[in-house]
C-alpha positions, 0 to 999 in steps of 0.5 A, a space after each residue: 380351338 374355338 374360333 372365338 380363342 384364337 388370337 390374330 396377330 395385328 402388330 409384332 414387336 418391331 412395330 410396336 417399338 416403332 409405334 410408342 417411340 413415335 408416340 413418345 417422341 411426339 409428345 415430347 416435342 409437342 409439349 416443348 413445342 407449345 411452351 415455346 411457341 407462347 408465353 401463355 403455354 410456357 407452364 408446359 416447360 415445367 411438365 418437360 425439364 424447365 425452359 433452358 432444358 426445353 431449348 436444347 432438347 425440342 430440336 433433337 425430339 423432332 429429329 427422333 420423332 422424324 426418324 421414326 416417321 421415315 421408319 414408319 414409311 419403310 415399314 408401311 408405306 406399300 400398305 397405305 395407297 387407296 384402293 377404290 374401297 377407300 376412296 368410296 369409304 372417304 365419300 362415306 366418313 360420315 357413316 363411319 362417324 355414325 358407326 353405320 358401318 354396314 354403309 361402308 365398303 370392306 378395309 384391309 389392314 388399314 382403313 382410308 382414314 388410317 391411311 389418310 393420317 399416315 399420309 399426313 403426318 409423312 407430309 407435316 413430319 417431312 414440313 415439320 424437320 425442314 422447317 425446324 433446320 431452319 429455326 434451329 440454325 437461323 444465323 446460316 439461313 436467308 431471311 426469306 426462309 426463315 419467315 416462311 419457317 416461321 409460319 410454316 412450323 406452327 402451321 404444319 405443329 397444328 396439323 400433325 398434332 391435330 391429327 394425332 389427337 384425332 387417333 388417340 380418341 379413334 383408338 381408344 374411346 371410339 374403337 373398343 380393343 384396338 389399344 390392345 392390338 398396339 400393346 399386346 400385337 394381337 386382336 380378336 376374329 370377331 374384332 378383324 372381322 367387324 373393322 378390317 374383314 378385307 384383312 381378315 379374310 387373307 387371314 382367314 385363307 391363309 389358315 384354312 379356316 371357313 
């Protein structure tokens, strides 16, 4: 078999459910999350149920969305600590925005600014469920903390949903093919080669290919 027919094997099945019940979960809560938050977004109540409907269900597709979050941090969490090639790539974003790539160091399986949102969707995600016990349950909480939920959960909303937007165009405008890696699991040589060849390069050995 040619090189350039072989399939590299990216994200397996478990992955990918983890993955699109994360996206799904999130975007739920999302667009609940909006309506709620102002009157000016509560035509969003109507994309998810009505308003009555969204007051019950919001809550619920946060703690899903958080499980999932705690499910991608067992699943991935040792492959996301910066190595000194990350931490020279994230000196070099603007290269990799130029698609300079050539001025970057070698990724692994995930690049820095991959690893860099894992990190912060584990810390919005974790803000996002303490923050939104609170509100959920404002009678049993002191006043104190519920105006620091107040402010903290459309803070750390902004963010999650920030980032998340940022991935979305990263992985289907910006990055040609890499849809393909979390819908079918698997990606091309020349692909892992240009993007991830750290990664590539244990895949490579591994299969005794040169």
């Amino acid at each position: 078999m040619k090189l350039d027919e072989i399939r590299i094997p990216r994200f397996d099945a478990y992955e990918r459910v983890m993955h699109w019940m994360a996206a799904l979960s999130f975007v739920y809560a999302a667009l609940t999350g909006l309506a709620l938050w102002t009157p000016v977004l509560y035509w969003l109540a109507s994309l998810s149920g009505g308003g009555f409907v969204i007051r019950g269900t919001h809550p619920w597709s946060g703690v899903l969305f958080s499980v999932v979050i705690g499910w991608m941090y067992r699943r991935w969490a040792k492959t996301m600590y910066l190595d000194a090639d990350d931490r020279v790539w994230l000196t070099r974003l603007d290269k990799y925005a130029t698609h300079q790539h050539g001025a970057l160091p070698p990724s692994g399986r995930f690049n820095a600014g991959q690893k860099m949102l894992f990190w912060s969707q584990v810390a919005t995600g974790l803000l996002l469920l303490v923050s939104g016990v609170v509100l959920w349950f404002p009678e049993e909480m002191p006043r104190g903390l519920r105006l620091a939920a107040i402010a903290a959960h459309p803070l750390a909303a902004i963010g999650s949903i920030g980032g998340i937007l940022v991935h979305i165009y990263m992985g289907t405008a910006a990055v040609p093919h890499s849809m393909r890696a979390i819908l079918r699991g698997w990606v091309s040589p020349e692909w892992a080669r240009f993007h991830h060849p750290k990664w590539y390069k244990v895949w490579r050995d591994s299969a005794n290919l040169r």
